[in-house]
C-alpha positions in Angstrom: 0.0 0.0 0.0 1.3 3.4 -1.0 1.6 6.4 1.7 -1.4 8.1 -0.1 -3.3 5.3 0.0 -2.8 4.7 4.2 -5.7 5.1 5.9 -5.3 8.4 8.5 -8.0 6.9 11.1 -8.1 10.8 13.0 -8.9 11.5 9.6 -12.6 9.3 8.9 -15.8 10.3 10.6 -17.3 8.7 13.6 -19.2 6.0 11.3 -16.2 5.4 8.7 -14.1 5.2 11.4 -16.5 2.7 13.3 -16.7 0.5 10.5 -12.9 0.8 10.0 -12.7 -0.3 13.4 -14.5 -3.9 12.7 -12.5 -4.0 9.8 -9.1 -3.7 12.0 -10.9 -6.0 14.6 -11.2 -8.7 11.6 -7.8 -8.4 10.5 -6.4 -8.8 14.9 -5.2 -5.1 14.0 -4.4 -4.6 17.7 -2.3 -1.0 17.4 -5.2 0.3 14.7 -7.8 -0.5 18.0 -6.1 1.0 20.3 -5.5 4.4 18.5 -9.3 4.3 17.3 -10.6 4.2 20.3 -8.6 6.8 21.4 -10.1 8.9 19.1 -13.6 8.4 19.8 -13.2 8.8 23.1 -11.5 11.9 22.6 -14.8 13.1 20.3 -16.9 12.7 23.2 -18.1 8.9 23.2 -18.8 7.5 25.9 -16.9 4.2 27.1 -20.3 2.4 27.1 -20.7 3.6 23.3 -17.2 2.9 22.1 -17.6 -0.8 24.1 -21.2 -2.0 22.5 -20.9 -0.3 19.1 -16.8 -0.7 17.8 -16.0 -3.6 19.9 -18.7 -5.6 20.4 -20.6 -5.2 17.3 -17.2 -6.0 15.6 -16.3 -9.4 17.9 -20.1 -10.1 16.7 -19.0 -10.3 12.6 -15.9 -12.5 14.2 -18.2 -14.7 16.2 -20.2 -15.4 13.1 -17.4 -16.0 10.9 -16.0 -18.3 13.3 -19.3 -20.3 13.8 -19.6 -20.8 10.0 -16.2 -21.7 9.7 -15.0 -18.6 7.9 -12.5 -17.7 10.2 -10.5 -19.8 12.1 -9.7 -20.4 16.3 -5.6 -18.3 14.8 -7.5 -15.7 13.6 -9.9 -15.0 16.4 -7.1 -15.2 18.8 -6.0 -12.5 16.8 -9.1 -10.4 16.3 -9.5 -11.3 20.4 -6.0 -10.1 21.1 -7.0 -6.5 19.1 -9.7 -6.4 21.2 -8.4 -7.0 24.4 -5.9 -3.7 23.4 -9.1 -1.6 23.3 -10.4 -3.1 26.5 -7.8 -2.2 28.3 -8.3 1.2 27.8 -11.7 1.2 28.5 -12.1 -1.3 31.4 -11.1 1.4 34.1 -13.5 4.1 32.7 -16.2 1.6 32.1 -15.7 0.6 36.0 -16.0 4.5 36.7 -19.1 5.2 34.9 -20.7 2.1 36.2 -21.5 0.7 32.9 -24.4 -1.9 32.5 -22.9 -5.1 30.9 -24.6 -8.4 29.6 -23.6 -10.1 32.8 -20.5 -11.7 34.5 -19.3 -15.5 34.2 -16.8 -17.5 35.9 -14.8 -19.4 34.0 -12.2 -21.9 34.4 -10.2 -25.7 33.2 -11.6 -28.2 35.8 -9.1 -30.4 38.5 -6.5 -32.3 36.5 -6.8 -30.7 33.2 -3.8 -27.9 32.1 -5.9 -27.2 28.6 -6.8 -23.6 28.6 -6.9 -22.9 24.6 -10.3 -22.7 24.1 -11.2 -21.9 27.2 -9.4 -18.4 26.5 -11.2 -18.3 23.9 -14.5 -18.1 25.3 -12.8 -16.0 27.9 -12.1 -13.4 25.6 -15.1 -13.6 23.2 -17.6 -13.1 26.1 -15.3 -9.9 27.1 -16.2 -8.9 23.7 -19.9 -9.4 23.8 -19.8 -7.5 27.0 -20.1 -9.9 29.8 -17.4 -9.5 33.0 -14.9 -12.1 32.5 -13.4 -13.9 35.7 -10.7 -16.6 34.2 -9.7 -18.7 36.8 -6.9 -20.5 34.6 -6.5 -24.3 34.6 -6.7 -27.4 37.2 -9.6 -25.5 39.2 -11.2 -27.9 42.0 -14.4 -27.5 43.4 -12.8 -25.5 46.0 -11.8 -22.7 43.6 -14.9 -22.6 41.9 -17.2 -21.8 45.0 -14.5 -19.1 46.0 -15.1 -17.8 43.0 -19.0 -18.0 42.9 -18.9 -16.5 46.7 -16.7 -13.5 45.4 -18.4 -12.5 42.1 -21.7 -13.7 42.4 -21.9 -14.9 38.5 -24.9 -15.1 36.5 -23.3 -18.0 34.3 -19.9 -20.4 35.8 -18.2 -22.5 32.8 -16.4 -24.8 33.2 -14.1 -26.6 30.4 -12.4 -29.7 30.0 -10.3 -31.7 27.2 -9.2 -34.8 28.3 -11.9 -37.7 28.7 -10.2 -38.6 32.5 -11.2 -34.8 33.9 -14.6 -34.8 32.3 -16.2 -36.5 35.4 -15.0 -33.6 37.6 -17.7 -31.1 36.1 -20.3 -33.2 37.8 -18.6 -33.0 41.2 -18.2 -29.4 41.2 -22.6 -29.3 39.9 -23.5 -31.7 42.2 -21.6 -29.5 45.3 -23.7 -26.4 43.9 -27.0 -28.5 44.2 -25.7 -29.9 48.0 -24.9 -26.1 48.9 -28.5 -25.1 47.4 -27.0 -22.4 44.9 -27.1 -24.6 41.8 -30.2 -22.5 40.7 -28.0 -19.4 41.4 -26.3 -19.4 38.0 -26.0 -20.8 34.5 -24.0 -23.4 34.0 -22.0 -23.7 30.6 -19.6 -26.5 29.8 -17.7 -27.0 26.9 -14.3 -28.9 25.6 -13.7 -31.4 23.0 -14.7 -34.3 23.9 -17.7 -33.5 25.7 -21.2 -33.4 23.7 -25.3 -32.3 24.3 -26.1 -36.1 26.0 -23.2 -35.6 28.7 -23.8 -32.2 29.4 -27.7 -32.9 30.5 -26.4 -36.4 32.0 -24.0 -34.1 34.5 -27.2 -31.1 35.2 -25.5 -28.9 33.1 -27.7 -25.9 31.4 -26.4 -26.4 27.9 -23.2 -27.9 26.7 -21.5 -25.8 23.8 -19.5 -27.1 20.9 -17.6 -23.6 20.6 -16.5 -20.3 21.9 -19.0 -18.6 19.3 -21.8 -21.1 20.4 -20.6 -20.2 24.0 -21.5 -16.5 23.9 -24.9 -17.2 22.0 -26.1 -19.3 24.4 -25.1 -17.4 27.2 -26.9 -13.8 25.6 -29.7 -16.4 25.1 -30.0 -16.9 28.9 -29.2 -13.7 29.8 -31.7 -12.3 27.7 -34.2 -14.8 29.3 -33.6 -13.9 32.9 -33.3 -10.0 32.1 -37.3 -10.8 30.3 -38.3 -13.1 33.6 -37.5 -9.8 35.6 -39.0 -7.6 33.7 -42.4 -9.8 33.9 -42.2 -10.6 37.4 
């Protein structure tokens, strides 16, 4: 590309440079991110606005992609790496203006298994569809998990695995919930490779998804559902 031909972000309106932004968040274009949302919020956006309609709308066109098997898990790594660059920006004015988000999820490897690929994954996609993201990282026992539930009060824990051995260990951790009587509290995804829909309702999971993307619709799905269920009650 030829210096006339270089895109000067500063230099597109608020919608070009929007659209440029989803554009950049395709192509894992973390610098690009980071400068244009900069620049919005330096026109006056609000971090809310900048979030739901640079970010998130652009991590939607990825999520799509990558559910149709357009894209592929290098490339959203790489659109989710761009992303986090604008998130980091954000996150501590979003925490300032008390921002609503879609909801928060725990989410974490389970006792045994060191596997955390597409568990970051999810991680990062849900950050990008708005929910707060609480990663505990790999080998979690039940242990962790309820620390985690106690501290953050999630509307959604997931829980991933990828070797057939540590599967089993999703049911401890749901049957402790239902002992403790705060199974009903929350959502539960899981997820991993060798899982699939029959063991997911054999262990009392909510819903068992095949993919990060399928991750994040199912979990606007329920969030959507509980935020209706309120607004009914």
């Amino acid at each position: 590309m030829s210096e006339e031909e270089e895109i000067i972000l500063a230099e597109l309106n608020d919608e070009e440079l929007v659209l440029q932004m989803h554009d950049d968040l395709y192509d894992g274009m973390k610098e690009e991110i980071e400068e244009a949302v900069n620049i919005l919020l330096a026109r006056k956006w609000t971090p809310y606005d900048v979030l739901t309609k640079a970010l998130v709308a652009g991590m939607t066109i990825v999520g799509i992609d990558f559910r149709d098997g357009i894209l592929f898990v290098p490339e959203v790594l790489l659109a989710a790496n761009a992303m986090k660059g604008g998130m980091t920006i954000l996150r501590p004015l979003l925490a300032k203006t008390g921002a609503p988000k879609q909801g928060t999820i725990v989410i974490g490897t389970v006792k045994g298994d060191i596997h955390d690929i597409g568990k970051n994954l999810v991680g990062m996609m849900m950050e990008g569809a708005g929910f707060e993201v609480y990663d505990l990282g790999i080998n979690n026992d039940v242990e962790e998990y309820l620390a985690a539930i106690e501290e953050h009060k999630p509307d959604i824990l997931g829980m991933s695995a990828l070797l057939t051995t540590t599967m089993p260990y999703m049911k401890v951790v749901i049957d402790t919930l239902i002992a403790k009587e705060i199974r009903d509290d929350m959502i539960v995804l899981v997820g991993g490779a060798p899982l699939n829909e029959e063991f997911g309702k054999a262990i009392g999971a909510d819903s068992y998804c095949r993919d990060a993307a399928v991750a994040v619709e199912t979990a606007k799905e329920y969030m959507a559902r509980k935020h209706n269920q309120f607004a009914y009650a």
